[in-house]
VMD Tcl script that draws the C-alpha trace (Angstrom):
set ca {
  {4.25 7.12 19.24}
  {6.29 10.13 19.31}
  {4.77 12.58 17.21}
  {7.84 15.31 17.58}
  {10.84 12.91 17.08}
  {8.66 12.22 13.56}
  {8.32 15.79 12.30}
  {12.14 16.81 12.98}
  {12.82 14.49 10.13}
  {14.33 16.24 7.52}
  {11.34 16.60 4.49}
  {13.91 14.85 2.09}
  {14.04 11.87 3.75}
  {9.94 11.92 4.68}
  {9.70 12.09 0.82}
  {11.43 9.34 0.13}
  {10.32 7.12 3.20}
  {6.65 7.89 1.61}
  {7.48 6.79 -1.99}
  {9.65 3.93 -0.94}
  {6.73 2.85 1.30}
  {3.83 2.94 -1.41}
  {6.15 1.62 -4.21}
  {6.67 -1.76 -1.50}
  {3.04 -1.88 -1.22}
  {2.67 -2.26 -5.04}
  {5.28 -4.29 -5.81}
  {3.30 -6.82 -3.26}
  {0.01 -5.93 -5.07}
  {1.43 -6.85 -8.18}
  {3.07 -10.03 -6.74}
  {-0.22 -11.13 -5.38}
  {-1.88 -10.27 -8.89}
  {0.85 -12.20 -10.85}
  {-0.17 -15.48 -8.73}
  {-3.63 -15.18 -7.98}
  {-5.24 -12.78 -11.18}
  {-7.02 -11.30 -9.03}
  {-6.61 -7.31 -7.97}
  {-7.23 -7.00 -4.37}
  {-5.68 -3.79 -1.97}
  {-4.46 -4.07 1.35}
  {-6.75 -2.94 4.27}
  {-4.86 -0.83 6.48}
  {-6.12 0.06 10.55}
  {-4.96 2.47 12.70}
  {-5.89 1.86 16.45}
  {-5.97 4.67 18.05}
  {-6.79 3.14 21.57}
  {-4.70 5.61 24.49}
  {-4.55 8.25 22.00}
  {-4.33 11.56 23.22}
  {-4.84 15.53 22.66}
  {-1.09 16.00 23.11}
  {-0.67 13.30 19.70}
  {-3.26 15.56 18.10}
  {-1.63 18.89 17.93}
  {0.71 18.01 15.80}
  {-2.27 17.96 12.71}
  {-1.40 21.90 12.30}
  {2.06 20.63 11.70}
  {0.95 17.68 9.35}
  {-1.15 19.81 7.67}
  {1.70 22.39 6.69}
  {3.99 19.47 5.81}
  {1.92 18.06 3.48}
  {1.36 21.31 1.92}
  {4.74 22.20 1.38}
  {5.11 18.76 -0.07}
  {2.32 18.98 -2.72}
  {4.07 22.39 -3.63}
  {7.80 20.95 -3.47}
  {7.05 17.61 -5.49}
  {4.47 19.08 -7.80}
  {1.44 16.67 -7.20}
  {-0.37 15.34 -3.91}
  {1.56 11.81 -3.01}
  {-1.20 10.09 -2.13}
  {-3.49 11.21 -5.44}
  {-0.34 8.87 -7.17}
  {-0.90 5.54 -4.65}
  {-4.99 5.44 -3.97}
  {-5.40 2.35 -4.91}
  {-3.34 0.52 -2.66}
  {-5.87 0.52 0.12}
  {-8.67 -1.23 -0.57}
  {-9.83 -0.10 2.93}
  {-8.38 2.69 6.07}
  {-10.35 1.37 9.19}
  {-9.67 3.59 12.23}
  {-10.40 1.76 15.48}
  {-11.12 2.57 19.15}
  {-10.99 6.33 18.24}
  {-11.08 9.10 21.24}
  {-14.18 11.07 21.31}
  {-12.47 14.15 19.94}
  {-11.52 12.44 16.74}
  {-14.59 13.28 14.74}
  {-13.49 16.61 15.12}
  {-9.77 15.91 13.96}
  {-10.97 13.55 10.90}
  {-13.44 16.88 9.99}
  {-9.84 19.08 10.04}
  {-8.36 16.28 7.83}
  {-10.34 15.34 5.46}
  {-10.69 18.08 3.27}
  {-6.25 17.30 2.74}
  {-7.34 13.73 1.57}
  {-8.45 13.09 -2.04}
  {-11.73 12.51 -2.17}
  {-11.09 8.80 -3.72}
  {-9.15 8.27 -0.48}
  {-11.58 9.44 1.99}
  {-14.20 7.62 0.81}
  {-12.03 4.44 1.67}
  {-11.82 5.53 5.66}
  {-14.76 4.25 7.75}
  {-14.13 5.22 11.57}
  {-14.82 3.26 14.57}
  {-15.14 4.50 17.84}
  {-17.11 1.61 19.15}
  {-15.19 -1.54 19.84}
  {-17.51 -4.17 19.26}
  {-18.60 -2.28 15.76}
  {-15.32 -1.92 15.08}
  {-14.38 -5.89 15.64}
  {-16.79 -6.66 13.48}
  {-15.88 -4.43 10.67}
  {-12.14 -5.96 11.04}
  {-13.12 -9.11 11.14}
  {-14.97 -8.35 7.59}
  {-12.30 -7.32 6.12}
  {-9.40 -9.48 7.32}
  {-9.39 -13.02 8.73}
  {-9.38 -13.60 12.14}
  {-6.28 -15.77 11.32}
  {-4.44 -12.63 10.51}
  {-5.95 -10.10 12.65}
  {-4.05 -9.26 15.71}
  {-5.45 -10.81 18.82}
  {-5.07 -6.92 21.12}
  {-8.08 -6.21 18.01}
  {-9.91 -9.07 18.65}
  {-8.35 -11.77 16.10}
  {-6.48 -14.76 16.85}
  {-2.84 -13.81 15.60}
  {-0.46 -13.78 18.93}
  {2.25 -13.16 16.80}
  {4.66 -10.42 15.81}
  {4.42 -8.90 12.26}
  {7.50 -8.63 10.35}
  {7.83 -6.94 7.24}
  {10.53 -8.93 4.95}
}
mol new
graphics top color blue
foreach p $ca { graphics top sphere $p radius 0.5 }
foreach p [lrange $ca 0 end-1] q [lrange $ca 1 end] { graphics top cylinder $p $q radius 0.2 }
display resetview
């Protein structure tokens, strides 16, 4: 994942990639809701397995972009979409990450960050996957049985 090629992307466009993206994820939530009655939230994991320090200096840059956002649209983004993750697991996480996730947080509504549980341990972290999502579903390269490629249509 190319960090760099990501920030040169003009903020307009970031903006609207961000609301287009959460407004997707409700329309599905409300989809689900209409034919089941039931309010659920999608659980959303970030692997982090071959991440490096080179990927992590660009959280300086994040930081300031997310900033100038709150300031530009008027209101953090994601105080407006909480609710669509019922759960943020991050899996196989470098051992500087604790460190990263303590420069983060405090950018993350509290509501939010209470949602993340971290995982740097692979067989704790298969575990809490496999509690949250059906081994059906889960991707087999985290320990589920899907061989599959996802497709968003």
């Amino acid at each position: 994942f190319d960090f760099d090629i990501l920030m040169q992307i003009d903020t307009k466009t970031q903006d609207e990639y961000l609301v287009h993206n959460f407004e997707w994820h409700f329309y599905l939530l409300d989809q689900l809701y209409l034919k089941t009655g039931s309010m659920t939230g999608f659980v959303k994991i970030f692997d982090l397995d071959k991440c490096s320090m080179k990927q992590v200096s660009v959280v300086n840059q994040w930081r300031k972009v997310s900033q100038a956002r709150q300031e530009r649209l008027g209101l953090n983004i994601l105080e407006c979409y909480p609710e669509c993750f019922a759960k943020v697991l991050v899996v196989n996480t470098p051992s500087f990450f604790a460190v990263l996730w303590k420069l983060i947080k405090p950018f993350v509504p509290p509501r939010t960050a209470d949602k993340v549980k971290v995982e740097s341990n692979s067989k704790k972290a298969k575990e809490k996957m496999l509690d949250l999502v059906d081994a059906a579903v889960l991707p087999s390269f985290l320990g589920g049985e899907f061989a599959g490629e996802w497709m968003m249509k």
